[in-house]
N, C-alpha and C positions, 0 to 999 in steps of 0.2 A: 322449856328446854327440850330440845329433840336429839337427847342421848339417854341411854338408859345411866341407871345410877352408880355401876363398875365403871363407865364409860368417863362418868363427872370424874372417881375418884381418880381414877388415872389422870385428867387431866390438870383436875388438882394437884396432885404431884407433879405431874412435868413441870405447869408452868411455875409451882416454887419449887424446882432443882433438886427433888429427893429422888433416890435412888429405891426400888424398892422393897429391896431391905430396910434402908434408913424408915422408908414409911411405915411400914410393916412393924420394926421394931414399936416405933409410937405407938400405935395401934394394940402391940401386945398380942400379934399375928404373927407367922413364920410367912415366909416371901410366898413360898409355894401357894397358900390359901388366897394371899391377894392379889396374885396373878391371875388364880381362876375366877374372885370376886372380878377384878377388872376385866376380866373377858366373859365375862356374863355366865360362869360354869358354874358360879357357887354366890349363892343369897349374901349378902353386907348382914350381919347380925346390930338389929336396930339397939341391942345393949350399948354399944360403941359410937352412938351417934354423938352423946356429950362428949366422947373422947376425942372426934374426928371435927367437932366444930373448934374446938379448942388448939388443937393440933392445925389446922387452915385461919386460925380466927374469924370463925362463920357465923353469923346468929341461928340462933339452935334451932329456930323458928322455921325460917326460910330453910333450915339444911331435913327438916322432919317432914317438912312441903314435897321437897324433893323426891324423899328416902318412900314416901308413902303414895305419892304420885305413879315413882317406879311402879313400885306392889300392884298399884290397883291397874295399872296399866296392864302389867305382865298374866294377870289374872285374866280381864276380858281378855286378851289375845290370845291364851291360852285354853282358852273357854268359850271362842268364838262368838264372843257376844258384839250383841249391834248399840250402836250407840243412844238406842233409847235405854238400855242397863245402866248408863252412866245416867241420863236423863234422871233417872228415879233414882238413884241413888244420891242423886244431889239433893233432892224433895227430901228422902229417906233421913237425910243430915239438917234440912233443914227443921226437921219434924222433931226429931229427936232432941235440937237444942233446945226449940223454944218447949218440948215438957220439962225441960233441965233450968230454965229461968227461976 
């Protein structure tokens, strides 16, 4: 997906028709804070991701893929890192599951 993850939840809202208060109420947020979530001013708190799959009916799975995809993105770019950081970080992951077998 080529939006950041304020970006998803926004659109997850428009295209099912909430307001964002109405979403924000869900959520257990005031409108203010998911205004500046959805314009990239302020982090989505991963506490709330079983809330907000349930709330879109998302599998928690693919919506944690998302939520953690954002992160690592916003990190290299924020850290100027080059694409071989991602490189080793995916070794990094693969290394770690298989001592977790």
């Amino acid at each position: 997906m080529k939006e950041t993850f304020g970006e998803y939840i926004k659109r997850l809202r428009a295209e099912n028709g909430f307001t964002l208060t109405q979403l924000a109420a869900k959520l257990d947020l005031d409108s203010a804070n998911l205004s500046k979530i959805e314009n990239n001013k302020r982090e989505f708190d991963e506490k709330r991701l079983n809330l907000l799959s349930k709330v879109f009916d998302l599998d928690l799975s693919k919506l944690r893929t998302e939520f953690y995809s954002d992160f690592i993105a916003k990190k290299l770019y924020e850290n100027d890192c080059d694409e071989e950081t991602l490189v080793l970080a995916e070794e990094k992951v693969a290394y770690l599951k298989s001592k977790h077998k």
